[in-house]
C-alpha positions in Angstrom: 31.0 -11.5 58.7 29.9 -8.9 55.8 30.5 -9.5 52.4 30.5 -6.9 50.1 27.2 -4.7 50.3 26.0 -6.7 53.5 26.1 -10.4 52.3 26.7 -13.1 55.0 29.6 -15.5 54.5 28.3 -18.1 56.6 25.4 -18.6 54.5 27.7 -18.3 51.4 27.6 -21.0 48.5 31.1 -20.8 48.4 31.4 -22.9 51.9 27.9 -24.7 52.2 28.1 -27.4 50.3 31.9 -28.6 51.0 32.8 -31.7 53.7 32.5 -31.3 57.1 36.3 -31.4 58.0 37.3 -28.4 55.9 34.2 -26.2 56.9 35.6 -26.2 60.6 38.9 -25.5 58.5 37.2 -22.7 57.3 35.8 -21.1 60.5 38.9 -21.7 62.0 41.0 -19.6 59.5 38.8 -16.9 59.4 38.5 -17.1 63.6 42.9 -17.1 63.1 42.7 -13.9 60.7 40.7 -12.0 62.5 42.9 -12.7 65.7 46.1 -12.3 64.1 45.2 -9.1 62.6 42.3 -7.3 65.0 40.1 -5.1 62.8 40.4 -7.3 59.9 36.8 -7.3 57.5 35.8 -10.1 55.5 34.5 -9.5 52.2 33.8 -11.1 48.5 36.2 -9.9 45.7 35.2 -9.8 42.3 35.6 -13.4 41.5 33.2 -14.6 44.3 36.4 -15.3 46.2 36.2 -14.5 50.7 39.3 -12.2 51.0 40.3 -10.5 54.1 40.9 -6.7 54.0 41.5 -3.7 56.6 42.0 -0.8 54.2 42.9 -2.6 51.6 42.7 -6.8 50.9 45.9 -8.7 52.0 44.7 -12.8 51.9 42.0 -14.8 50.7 41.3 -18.8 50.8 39.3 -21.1 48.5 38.3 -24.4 49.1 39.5 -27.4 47.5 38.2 -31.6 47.4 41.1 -32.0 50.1 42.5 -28.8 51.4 41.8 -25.0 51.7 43.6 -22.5 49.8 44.8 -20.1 52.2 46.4 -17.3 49.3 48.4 -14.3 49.9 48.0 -11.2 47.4 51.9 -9.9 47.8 52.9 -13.1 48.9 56.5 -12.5 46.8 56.6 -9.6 49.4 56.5 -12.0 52.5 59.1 -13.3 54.6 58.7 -17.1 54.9 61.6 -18.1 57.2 59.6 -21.5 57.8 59.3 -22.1 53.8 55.3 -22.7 54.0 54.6 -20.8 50.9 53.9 -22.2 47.8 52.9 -21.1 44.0 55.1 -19.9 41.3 52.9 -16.5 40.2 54.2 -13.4 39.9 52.9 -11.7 43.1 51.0 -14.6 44.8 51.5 -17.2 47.0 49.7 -19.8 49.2 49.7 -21.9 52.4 47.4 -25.3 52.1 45.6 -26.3 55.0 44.2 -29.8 55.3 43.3 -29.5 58.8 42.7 -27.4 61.9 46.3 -28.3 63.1 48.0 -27.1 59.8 46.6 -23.6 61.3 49.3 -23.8 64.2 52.6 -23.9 61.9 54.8 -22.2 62.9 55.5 -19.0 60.8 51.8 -19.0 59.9 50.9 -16.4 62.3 54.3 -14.2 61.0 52.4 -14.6 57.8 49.4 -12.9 57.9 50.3 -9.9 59.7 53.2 -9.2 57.7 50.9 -9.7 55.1 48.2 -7.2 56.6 51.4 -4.7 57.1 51.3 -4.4 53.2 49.2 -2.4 53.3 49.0 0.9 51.0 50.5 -1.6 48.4 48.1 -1.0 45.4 45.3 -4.1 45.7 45.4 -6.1 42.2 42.8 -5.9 40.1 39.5 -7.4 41.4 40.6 -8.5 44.4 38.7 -5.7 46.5 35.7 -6.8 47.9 32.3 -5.4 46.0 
């Protein structure tokens, strides 16, 4: 997993230091990304925040006391038939994820790769990785 100009994730700050239960949360989401959409590169946008990219970023996560953000860039864009998305911003939306099982919802999957088919959609500001 590359970060930006070669830095490893799993060594990242960002994820060290956080409680055991949502660092398997974590390796699972990026093990369900990169399944979900093959090809998909991890990387550090301008804020220090892991995004996922192919050509261009399409989700990212951050992690919380209690739950992981799991954040999509267009997520106004998405269809969300299930209703998992959350947020009120003008372009973005997020899925929480408390545990490994919240990664098997149903419409999750439908999620990510119709976020990944965004793509060409100009990234916002920052959120490519460095």
């Amino acid at each position: 997993m590359k970060a930006g100009k070669g830095k490893n994730l799993k060594k990242s700050a960002y994820v060290r230091d956080e409680n055991q239960e949502l660092r398997k949360v974590v390796r699972g989401l990026r093990s369900f990304v990169k399944k979900c959409v093959p090809g998909t590169n991890e990387t550090v946008n301008a804020w220090g925040i892991p995004t996922f990219e192919r050509k261009d970023p399409f989700c990212f996560f951050m992690v919380g006391k209690n739950h992981v953000t799991f954040g999509f860039l267009f997520g106004t864009s998405l269809p969300d038939p299930e209703g998992l998305l959350e947020g009120t911003g003008k372009n973005m939306r997020h899925v929480k994820v408390h545990t490994m099982e919240d990664l098997e919802q149903k419409g999750l999957r439908n999620l990510v790769q119709a976020a990944a088919g965004l793509e060409g959609k100009a990234p916002m500001r920052g959120m490519r990785g460095k």
